[in-house]
Every structure is written in C-alpha cells, then in structure tokens.
TIVO-2410 file (N, C-alpha, C; in nm, 3 decimals):
# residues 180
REC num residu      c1      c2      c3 atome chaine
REC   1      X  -1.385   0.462   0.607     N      A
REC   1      X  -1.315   0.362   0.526    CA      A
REC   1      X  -1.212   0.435   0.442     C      A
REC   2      X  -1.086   0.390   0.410     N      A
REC   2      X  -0.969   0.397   0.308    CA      A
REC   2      X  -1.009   0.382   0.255     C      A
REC   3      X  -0.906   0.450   0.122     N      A
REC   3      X  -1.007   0.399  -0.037    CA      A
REC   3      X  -0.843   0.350  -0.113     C      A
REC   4      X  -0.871   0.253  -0.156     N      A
REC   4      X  -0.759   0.192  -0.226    CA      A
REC   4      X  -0.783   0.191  -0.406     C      A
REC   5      X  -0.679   0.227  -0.448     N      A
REC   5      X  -0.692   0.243  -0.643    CA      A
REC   5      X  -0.547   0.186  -0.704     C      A
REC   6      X  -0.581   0.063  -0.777     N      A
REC   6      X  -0.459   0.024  -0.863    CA      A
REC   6      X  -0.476   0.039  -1.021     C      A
REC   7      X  -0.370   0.045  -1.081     N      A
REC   7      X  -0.345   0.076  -1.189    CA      A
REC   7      X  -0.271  -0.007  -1.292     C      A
REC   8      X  -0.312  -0.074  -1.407     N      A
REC   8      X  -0.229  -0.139  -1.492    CA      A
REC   8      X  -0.249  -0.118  -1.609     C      A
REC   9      X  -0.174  -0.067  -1.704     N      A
REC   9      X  -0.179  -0.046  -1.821    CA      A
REC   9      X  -0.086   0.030  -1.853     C      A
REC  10      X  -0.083   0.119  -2.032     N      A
REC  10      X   0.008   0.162  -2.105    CA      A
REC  10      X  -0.015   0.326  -2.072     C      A
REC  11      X  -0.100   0.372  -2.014     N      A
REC  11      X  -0.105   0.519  -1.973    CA      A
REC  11      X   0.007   0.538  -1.846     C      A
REC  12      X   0.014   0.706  -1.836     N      A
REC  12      X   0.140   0.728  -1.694    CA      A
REC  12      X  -0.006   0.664  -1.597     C      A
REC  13      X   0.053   0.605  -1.485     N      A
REC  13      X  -0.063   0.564  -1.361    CA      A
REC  13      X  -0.072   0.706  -1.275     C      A
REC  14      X   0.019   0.806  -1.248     N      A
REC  14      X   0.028   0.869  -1.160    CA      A
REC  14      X  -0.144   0.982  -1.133     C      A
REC  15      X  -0.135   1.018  -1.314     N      A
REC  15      X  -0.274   1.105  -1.260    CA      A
REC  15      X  -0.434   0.972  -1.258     C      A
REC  16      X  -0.415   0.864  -1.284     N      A
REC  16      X  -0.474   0.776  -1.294    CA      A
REC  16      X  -0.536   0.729  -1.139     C      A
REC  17      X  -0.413   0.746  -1.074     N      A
REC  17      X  -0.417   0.693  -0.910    CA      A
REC  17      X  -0.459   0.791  -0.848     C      A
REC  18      X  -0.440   0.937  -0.904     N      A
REC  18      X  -0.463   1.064  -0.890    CA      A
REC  18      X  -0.648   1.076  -0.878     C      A
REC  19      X  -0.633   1.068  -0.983     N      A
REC  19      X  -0.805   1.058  -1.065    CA      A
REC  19      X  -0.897   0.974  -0.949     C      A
REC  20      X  -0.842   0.824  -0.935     N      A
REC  20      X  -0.877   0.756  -0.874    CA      A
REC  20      X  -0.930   0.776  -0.698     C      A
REC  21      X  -0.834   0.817  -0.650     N      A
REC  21      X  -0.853   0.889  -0.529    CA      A
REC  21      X  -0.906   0.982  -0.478     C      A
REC  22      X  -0.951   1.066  -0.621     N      A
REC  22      X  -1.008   1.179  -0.549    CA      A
REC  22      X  -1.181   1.164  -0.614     C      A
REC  23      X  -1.225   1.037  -0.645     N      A
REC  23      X  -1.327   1.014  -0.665    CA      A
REC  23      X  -1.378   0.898  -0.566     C      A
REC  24      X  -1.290   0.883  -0.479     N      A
REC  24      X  -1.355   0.772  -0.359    CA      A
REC  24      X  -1.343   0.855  -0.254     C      A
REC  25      X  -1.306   1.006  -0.221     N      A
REC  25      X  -1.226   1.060  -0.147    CA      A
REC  25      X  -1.368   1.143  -0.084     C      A
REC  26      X  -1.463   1.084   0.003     N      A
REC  26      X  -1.572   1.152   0.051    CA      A
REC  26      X  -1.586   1.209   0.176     C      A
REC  27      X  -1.468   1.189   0.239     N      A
REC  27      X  -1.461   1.318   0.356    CA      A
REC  27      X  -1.298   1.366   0.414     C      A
REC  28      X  -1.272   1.375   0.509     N      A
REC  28      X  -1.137   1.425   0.548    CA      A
REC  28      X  -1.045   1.295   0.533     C      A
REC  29      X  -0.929   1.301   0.479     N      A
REC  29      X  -0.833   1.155   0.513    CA      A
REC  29      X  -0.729   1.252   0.602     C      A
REC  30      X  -0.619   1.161   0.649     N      A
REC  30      X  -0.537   1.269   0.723    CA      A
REC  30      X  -0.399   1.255   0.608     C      A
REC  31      X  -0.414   1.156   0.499     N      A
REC  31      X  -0.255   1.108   0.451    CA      A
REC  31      X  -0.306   0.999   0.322     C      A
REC  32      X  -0.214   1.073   0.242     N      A
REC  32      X  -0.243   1.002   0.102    CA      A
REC  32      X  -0.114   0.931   0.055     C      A
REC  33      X  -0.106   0.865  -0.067     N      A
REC  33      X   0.045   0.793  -0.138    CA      A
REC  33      X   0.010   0.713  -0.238     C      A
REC  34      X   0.131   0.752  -0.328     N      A
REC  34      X   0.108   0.635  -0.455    CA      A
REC  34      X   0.231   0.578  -0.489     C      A
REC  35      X   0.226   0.498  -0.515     N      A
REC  35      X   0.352   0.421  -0.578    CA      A
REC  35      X   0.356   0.376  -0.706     C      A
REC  36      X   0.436   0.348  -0.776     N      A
REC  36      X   0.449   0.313  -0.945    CA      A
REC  36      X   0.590   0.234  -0.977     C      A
REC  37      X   0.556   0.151  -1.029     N      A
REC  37      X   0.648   0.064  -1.074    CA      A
REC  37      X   0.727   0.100  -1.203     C      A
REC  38      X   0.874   0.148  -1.194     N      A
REC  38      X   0.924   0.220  -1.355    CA      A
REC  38      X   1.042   0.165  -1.334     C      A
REC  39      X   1.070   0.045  -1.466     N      A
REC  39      X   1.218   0.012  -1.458    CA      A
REC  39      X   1.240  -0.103  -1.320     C      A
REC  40      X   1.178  -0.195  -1.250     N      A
REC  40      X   1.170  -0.299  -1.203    CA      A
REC  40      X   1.217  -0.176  -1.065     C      A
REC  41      X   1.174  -0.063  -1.059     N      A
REC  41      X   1.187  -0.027  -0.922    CA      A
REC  41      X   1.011   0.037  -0.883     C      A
REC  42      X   1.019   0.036  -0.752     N      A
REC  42      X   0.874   0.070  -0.720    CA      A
REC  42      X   0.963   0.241  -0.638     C      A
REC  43      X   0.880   0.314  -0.712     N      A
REC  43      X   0.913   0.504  -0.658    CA      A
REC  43      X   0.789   0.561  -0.571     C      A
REC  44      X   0.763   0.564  -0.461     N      A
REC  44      X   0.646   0.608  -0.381    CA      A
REC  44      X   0.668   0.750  -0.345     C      A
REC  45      X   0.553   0.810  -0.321     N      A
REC  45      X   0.537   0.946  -0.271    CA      A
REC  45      X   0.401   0.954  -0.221     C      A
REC  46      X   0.459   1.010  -0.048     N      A
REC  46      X   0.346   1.045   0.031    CA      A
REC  46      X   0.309   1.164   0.086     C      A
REC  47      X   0.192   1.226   0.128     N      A
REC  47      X   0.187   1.354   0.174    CA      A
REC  47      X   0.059   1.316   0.280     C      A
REC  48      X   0.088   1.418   0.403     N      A
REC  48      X   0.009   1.433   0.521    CA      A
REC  48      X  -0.095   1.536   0.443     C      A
REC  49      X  -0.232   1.473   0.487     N      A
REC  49      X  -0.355   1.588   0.413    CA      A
REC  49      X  -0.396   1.517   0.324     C      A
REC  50      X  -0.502   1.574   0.237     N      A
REC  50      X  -0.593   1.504   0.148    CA      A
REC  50      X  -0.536   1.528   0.040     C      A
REC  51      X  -0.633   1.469  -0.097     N      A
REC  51      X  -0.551   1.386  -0.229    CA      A
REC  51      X  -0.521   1.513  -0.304     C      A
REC  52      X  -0.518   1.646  -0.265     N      A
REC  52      X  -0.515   1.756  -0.354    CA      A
REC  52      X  -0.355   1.782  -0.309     C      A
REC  53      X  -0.318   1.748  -0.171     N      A
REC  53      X  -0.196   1.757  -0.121    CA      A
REC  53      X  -0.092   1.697  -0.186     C      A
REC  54      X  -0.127   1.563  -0.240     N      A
REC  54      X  -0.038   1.495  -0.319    CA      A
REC  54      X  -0.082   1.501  -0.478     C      A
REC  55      X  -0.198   1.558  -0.552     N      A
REC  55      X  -0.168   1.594  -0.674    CA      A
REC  55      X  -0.117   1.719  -0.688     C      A
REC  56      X  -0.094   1.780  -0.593     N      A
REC  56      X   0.001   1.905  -0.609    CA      A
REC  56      X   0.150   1.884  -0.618     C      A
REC  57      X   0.185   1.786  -0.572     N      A
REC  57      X   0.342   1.739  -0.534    CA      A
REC  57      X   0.422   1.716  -0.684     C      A
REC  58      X   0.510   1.788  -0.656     N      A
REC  58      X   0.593   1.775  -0.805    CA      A
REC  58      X   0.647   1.663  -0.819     C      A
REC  59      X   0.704   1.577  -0.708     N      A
REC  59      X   0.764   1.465  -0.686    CA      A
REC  59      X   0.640   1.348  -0.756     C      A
REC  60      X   0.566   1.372  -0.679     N      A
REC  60      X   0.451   1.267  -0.763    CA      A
REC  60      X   0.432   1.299  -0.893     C      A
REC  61      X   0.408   1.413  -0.977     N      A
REC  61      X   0.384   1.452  -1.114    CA      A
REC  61      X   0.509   1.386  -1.198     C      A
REC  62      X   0.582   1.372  -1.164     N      A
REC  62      X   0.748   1.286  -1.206    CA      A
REC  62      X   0.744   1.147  -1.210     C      A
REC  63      X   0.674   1.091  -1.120     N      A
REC  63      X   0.636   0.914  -1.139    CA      A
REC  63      X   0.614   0.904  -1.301     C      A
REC  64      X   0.671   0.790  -1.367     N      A
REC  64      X   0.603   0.794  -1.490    CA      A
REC  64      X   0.565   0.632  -1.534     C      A
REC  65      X   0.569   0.560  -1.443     N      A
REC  65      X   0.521   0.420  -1.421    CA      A
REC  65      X   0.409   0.417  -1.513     C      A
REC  66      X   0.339   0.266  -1.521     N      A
REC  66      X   0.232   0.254  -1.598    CA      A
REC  66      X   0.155   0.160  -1.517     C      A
REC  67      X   0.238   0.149  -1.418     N      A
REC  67      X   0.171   0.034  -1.317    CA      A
REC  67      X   0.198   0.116  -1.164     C      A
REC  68      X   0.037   0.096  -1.099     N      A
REC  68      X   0.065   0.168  -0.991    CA      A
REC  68      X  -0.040   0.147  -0.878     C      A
REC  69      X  -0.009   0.157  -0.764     N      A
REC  69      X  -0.148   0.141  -0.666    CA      A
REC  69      X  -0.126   0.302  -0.566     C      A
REC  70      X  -0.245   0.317  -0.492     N      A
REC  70      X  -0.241   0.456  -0.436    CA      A
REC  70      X  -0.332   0.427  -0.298     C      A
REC  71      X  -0.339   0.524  -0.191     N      A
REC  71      X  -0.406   0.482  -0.074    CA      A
REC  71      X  -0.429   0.656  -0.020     C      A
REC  72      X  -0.566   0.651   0.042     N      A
REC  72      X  -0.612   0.718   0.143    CA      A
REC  72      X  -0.640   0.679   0.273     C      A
REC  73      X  -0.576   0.754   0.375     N      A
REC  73      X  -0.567   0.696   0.499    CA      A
REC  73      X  -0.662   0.770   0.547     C      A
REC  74      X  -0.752   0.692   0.647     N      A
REC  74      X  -0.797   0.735   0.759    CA      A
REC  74      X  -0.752   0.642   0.921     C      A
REC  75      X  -0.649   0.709   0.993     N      A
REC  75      X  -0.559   0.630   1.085    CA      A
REC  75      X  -0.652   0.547   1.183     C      A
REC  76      X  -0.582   0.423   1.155     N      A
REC  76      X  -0.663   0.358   1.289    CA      A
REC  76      X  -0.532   0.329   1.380     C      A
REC  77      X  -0.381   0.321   1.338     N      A
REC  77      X  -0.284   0.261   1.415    CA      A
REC  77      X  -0.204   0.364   1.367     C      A
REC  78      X  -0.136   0.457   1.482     N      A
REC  78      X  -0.031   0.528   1.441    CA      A
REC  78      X  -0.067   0.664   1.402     C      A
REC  79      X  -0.014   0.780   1.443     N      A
REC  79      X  -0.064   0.961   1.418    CA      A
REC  79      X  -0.073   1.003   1.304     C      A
REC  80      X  -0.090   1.088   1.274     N      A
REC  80      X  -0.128   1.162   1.132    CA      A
REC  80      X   0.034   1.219   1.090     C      A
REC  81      X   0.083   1.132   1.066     N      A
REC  81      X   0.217   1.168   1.039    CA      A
REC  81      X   0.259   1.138   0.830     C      A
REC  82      X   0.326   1.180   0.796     N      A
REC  82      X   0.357   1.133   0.689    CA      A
REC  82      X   0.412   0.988   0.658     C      A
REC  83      X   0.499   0.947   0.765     N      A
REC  83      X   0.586   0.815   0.727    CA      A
REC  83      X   0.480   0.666   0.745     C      A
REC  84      X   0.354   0.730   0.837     N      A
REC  84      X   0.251   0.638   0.864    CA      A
REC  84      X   0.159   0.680   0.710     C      A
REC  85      X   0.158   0.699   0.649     N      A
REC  85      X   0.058   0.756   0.541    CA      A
REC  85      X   0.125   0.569   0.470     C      A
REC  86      X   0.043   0.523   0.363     N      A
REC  86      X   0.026   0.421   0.261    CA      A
REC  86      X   0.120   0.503   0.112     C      A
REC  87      X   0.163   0.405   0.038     N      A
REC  87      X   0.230   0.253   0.068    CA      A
REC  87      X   0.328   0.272   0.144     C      A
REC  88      X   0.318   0.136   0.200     N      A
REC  88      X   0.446   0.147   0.247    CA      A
REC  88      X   0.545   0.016   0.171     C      A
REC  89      X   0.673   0.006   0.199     N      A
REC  89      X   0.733  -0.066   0.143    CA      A
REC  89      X   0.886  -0.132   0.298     C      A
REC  90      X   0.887  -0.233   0.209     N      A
REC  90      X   0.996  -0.317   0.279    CA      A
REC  90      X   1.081  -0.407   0.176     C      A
REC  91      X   1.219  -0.421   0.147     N      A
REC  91      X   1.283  -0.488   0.075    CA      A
REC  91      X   1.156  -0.454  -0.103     C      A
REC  92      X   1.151  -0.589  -0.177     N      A
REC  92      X   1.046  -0.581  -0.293    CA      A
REC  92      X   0.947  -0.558  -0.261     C      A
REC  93      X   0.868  -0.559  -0.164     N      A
REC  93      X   0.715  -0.547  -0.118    CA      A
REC  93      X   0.661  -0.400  -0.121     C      A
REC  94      X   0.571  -0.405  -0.181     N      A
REC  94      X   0.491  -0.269  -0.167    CA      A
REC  94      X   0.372  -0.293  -0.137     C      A
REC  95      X   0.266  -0.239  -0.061     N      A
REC  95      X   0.154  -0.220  -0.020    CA      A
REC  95      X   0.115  -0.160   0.064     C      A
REC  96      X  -0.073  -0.172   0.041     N      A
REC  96      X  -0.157  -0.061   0.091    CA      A
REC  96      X  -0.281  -0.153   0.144     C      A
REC  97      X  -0.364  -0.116   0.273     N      A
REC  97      X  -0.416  -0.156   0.336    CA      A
REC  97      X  -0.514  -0.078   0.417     C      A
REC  98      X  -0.645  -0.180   0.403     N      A
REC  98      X  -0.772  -0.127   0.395    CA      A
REC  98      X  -0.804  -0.242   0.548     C      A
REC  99      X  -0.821  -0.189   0.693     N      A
REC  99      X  -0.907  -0.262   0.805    CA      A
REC  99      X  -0.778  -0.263   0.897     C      A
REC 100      X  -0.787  -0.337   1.006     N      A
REC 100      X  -0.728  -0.358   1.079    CA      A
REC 100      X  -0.634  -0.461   1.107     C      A
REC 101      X  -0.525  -0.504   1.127     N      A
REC 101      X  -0.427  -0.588   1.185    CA      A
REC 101      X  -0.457  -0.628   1.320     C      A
REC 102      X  -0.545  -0.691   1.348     N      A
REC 102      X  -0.537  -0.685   1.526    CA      A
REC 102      X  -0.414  -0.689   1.603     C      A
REC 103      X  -0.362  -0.831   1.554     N      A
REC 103      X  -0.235  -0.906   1.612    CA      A
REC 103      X  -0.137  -0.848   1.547     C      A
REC 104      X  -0.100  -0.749   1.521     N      A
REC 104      X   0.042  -0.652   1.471    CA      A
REC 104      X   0.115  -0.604   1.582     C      A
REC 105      X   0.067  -0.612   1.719     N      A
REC 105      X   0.208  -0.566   1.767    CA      A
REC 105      X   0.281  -0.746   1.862     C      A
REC 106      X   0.191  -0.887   1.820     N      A
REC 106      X   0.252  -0.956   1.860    CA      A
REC 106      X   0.336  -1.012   1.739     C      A
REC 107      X   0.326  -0.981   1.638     N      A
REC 107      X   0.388  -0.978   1.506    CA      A
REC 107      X   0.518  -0.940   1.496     C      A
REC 108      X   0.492  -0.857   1.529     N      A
REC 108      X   0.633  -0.751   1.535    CA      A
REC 108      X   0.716  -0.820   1.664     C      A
REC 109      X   0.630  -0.898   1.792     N      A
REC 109      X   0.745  -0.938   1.877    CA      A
REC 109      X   0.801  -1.069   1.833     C      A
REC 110      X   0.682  -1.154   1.793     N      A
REC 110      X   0.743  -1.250   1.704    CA      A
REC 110      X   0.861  -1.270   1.611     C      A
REC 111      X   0.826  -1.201   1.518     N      A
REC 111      X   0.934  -1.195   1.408    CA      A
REC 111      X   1.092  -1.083   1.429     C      A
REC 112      X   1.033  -1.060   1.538     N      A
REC 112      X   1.169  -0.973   1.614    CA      A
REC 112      X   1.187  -0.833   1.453     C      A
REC 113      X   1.061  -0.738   1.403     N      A
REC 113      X   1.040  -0.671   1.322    CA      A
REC 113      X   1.068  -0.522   1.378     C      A
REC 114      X   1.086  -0.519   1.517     N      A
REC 114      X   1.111  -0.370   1.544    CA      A
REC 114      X   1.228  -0.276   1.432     C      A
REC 115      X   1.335  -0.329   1.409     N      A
REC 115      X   1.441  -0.257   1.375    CA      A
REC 115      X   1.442  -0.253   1.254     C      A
REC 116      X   1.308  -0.322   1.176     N      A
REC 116      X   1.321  -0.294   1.003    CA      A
REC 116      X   1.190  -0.157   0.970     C      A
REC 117      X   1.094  -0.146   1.095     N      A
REC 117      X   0.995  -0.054   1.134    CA      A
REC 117      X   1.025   0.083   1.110     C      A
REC 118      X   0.982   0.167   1.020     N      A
REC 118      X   1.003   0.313   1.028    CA      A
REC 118      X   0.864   0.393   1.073     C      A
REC 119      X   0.708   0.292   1.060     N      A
REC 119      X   0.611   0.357   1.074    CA      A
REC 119      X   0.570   0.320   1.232     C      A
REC 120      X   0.439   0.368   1.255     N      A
REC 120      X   0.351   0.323   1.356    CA      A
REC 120      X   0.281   0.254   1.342     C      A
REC 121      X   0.242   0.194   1.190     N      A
REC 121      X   0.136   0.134   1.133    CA      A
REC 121      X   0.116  -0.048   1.140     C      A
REC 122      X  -0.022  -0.066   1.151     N      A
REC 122      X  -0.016  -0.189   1.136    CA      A
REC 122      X  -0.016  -0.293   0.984     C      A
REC 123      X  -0.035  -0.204   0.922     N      A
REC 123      X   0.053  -0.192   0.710    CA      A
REC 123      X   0.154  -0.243   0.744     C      A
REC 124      X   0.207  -0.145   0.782     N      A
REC 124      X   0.416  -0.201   0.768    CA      A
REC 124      X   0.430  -0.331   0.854     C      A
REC 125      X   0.389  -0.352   0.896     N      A
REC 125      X   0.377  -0.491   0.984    CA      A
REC 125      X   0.405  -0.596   0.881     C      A
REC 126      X   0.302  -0.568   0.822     N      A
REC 126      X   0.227  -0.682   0.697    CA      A
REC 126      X   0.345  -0.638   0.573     C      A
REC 127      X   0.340  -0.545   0.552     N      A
REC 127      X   0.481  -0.519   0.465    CA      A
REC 127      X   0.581  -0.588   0.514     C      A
REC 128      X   0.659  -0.585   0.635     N      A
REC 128      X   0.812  -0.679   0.677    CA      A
REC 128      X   0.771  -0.829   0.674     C      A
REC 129      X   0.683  -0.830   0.716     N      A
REC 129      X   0.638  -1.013   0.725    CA      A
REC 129      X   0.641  -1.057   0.571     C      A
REC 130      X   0.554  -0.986   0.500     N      A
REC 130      X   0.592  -1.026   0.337    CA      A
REC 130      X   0.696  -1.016   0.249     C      A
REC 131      X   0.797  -0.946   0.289     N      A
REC 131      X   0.908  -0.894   0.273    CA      A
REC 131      X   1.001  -0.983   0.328     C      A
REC 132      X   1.023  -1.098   0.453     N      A
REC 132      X   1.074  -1.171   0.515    CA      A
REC 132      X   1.020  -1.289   0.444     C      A
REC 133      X   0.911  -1.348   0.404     N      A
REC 133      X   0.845  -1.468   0.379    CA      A
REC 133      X   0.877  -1.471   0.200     C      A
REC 134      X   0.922  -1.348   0.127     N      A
REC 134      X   0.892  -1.340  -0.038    CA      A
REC 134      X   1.041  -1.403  -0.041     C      A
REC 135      X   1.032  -1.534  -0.127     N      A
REC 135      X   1.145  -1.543  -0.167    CA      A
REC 135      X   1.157  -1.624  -0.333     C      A
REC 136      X   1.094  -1.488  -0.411     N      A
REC 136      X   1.015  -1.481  -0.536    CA      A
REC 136      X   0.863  -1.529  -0.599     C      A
REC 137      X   0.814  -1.608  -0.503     N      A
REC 137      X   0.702  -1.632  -0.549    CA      A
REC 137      X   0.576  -1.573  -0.437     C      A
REC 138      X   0.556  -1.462  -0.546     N      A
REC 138      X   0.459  -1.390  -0.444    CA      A
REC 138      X   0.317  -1.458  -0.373     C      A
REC 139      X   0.269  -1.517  -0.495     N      A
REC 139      X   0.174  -1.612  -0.412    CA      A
REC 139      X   0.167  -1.686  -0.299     C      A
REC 140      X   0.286  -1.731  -0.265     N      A
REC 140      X   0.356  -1.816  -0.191    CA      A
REC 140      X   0.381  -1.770  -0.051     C      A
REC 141      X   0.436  -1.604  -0.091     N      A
REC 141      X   0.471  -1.542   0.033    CA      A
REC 141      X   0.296  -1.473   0.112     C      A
REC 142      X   0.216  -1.447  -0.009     N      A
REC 142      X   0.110  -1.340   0.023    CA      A
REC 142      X   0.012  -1.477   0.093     C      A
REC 143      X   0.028  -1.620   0.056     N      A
REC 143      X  -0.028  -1.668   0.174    CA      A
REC 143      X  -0.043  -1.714   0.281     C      A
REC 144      X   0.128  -1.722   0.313     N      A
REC 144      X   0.170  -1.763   0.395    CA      A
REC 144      X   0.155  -1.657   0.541     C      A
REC 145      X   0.128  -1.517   0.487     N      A
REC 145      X   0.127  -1.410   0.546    CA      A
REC 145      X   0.000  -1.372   0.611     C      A
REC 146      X  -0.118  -1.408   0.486     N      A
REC 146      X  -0.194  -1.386   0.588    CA      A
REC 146      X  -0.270  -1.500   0.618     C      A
REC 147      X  -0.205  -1.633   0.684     N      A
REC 147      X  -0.253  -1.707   0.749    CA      A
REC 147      X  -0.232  -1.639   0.894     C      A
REC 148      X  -0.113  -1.554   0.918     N      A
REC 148      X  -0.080  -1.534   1.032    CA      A
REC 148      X  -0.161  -1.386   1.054     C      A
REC 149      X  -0.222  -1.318   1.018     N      A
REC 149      X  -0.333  -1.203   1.041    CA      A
REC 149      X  -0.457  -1.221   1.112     C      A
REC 150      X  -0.451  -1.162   1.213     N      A
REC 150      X  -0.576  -1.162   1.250    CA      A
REC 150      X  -0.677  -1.020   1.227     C      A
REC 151      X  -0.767  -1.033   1.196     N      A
REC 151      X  -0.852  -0.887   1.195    CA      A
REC 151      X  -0.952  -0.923   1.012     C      A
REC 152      X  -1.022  -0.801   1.022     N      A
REC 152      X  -1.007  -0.756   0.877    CA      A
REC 152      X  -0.947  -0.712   0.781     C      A
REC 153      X  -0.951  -0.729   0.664     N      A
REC 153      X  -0.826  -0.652   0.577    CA      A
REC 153      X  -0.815  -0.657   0.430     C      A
REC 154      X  -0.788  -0.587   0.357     N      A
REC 154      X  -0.787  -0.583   0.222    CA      A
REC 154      X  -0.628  -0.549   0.197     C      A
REC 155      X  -0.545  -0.650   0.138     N      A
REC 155      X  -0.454  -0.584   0.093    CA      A
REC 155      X  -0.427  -0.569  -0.057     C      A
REC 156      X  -0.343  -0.479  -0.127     N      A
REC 156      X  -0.312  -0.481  -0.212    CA      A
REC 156      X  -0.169  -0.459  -0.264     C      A
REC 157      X  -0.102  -0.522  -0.371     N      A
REC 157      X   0.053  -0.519  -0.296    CA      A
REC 157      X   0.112  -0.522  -0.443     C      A
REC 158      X   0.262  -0.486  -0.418     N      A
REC 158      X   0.324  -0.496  -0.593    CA      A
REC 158      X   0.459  -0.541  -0.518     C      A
REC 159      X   0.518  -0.623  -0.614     N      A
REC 159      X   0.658  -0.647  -0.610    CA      A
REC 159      X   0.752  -0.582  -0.735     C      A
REC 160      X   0.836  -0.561  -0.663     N      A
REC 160      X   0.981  -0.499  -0.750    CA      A
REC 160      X   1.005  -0.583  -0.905     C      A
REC 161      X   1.008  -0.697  -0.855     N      A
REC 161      X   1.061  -0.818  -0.967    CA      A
REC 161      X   0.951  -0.883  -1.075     C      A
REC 162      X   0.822  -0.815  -1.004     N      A
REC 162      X   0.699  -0.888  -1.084    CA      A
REC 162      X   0.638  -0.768  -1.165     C      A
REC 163      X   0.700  -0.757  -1.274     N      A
REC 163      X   0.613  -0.628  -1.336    CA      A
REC 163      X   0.486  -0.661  -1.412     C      A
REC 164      X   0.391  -0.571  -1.432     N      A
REC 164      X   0.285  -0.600  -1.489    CA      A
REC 164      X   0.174  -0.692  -1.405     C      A
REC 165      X   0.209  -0.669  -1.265     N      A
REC 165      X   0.098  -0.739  -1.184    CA      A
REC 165      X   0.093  -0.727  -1.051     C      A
REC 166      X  -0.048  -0.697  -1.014     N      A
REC 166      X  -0.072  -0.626  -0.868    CA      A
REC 166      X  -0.171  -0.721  -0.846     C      A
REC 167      X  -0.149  -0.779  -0.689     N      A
REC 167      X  -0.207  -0.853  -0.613    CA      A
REC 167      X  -0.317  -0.788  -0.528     C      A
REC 168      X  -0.393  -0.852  -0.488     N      A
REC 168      X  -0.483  -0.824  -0.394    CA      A
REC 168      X  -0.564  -0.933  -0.347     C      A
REC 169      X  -0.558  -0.929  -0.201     N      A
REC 169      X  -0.668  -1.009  -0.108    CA      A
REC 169      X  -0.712  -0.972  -0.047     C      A
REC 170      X  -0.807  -0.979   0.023     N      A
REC 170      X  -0.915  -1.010   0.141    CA      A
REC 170      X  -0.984  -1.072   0.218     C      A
REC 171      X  -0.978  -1.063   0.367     N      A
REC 171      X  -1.051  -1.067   0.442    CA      A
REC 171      X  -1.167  -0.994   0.548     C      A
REC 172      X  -1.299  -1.019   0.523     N      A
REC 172      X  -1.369  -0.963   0.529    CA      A
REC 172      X  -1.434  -0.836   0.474     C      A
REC 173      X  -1.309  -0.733   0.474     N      A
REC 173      X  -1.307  -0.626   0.398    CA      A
REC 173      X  -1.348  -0.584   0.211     C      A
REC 174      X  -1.416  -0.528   0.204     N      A
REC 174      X  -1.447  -0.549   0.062    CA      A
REC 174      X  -1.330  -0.510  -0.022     C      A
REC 175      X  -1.353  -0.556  -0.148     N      A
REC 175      X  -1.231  -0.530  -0.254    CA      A
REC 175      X  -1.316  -0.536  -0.400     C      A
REC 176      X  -1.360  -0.441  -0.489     N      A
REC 176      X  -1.368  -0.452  -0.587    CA      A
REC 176      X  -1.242  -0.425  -0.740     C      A
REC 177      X  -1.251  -0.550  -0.838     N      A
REC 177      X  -1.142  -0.573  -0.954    CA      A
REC 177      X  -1.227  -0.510  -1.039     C      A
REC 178      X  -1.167  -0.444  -1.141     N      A
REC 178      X  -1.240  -0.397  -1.235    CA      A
REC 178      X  -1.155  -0.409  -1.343     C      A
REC 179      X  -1.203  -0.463  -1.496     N      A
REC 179      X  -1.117  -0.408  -1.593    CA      A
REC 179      X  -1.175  -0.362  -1.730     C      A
REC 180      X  -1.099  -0.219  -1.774     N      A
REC 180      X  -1.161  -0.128  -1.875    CA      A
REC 180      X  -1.151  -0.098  -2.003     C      A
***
C-alpha cells in the first residue's frame, strides 16, 4: 500500500509531509513527492527512491507552503521512473492516489487525454479528467470524476484557486482525517 499525508495549517508543511512519510514508510517505495500550496500556486517536487531521497532534496527544503499533501509510491501502472512518482498535476489540479484506476486507459481514449499525458500513471488520468471537468467548483468537478472510475481508490487533491483546503475521497480504499 501507498501512504498518503496532507497538511493544513500555519507551520512550513514541507518537513511535516516529510515527517509524515517517513512514519507510514514500512518497506521499499520506488518514488516519493510533495506538493505545497504558496501564493495561490501549487510547487511539487519528486524523487525516484524512498522518503530520505526527497528529504534530502534542496528543492523540496525550499517549499515554504503551509498547505500541502505528499505520496509514496509503490507502482502498480507505469516504471519506476520519476515523472510517474505522485503528485501529479494538470492545469489547477493536484493530486495523489492510493489503488487502482481500472478503466484509465479507456479514459484516456475517451476524453482524447493522450497529448496532455506526461506520465504512465493511472493518477494522471484522474488528474486531466479533473482538470477538464474543474470549472471552479471543486466539488462539482471531484464528483463528476469519479462517477466515471472504475476500481478502488483514495484520492486526495488541492486546487490552485482554493487555498486553505484539501479534498479527499474514497472508494473502497481506506482514508483516515485527522485533526491536531
């Protein structure tokens, strides 16, 4: 299983998401990433390898967001590559994803999504579709989106324009909210 960690509050999120990850982090991942929301932009940074790979990264130590979500991959769609590593992003959409997409590559023929695609993943799938369907009201777009999913799945997601709030749903897949 992936381990997914979001972040909201007045602290930097970066060693937070940091912290976070490397306490769900119980065997090999192949690809880690966090993203943070600073200034109505979302700044991500990913690294191939486990969560020590990306708290080493100077680029990540520079995030200074206060709002943030982070992901450990273990690949089910797509190689151990960096650009397949979590979050991923499309237009405002950011997110990270926990199970499977079954129906992601009729998705992609559907919505004619090849040419906005940089990963292998069945994430970014769900990233362009939400990214195509958001047209400001995230609720709106995040259910319209996954009516059309098939599989299990936990997502968790941030928009550019919505500061101070990170979404998350599920199907089947567990998801625990916590607040401290």
């Amino acid at each position: 299983m992936c381990g997914i960690v979001g972040y909201i509050g007045s602290k930097k999120a970066e060693p937070i998401l940091i912290d976070g990850l490397l306490r769900l982090e119980y065997r090999g991942y192949d690809s880690v990433g966090i993203a943070t929301l600073e200034n109505n932009k979302i700044n991500l940074v990913k690294s191939k390898g486990r969560v020590n790979s990306l708290a080493e990264n100077e680029e990540a130590q520079k995030l200074i967001g206060t709002l943030g979500i982070g992901h450990t991959r273990w690949a089910t769609h797509g190689g151990v590559y960096k650009k397949n590593a979590h979050p991923h992003q499309c237009g405002n959409v950011t997110l990270v994803h926990n199970g499977i997409v079954e129906n992601y590559r009729e998705l992609i023929e559907d919505y004619n999504l090849q040419s906005v695609l940089q990963s292998e993943t069945d994430t970014e799938v769900v990233a362009a579709l939400m990214d195509m369907y958001y047209k400001g009201d995230a609720e709106e777009a995040i259910q319209r989106v996954v009516r059309k999913l098939k599989g299990t799945f936990a997502l968790v997601m941030m928009f550019e324009d919505k500061p101070g709030v990170i979404y998350a749903i599920r199907n089947v897949s567990p998801i625990v909210v916590a607040k401290c």
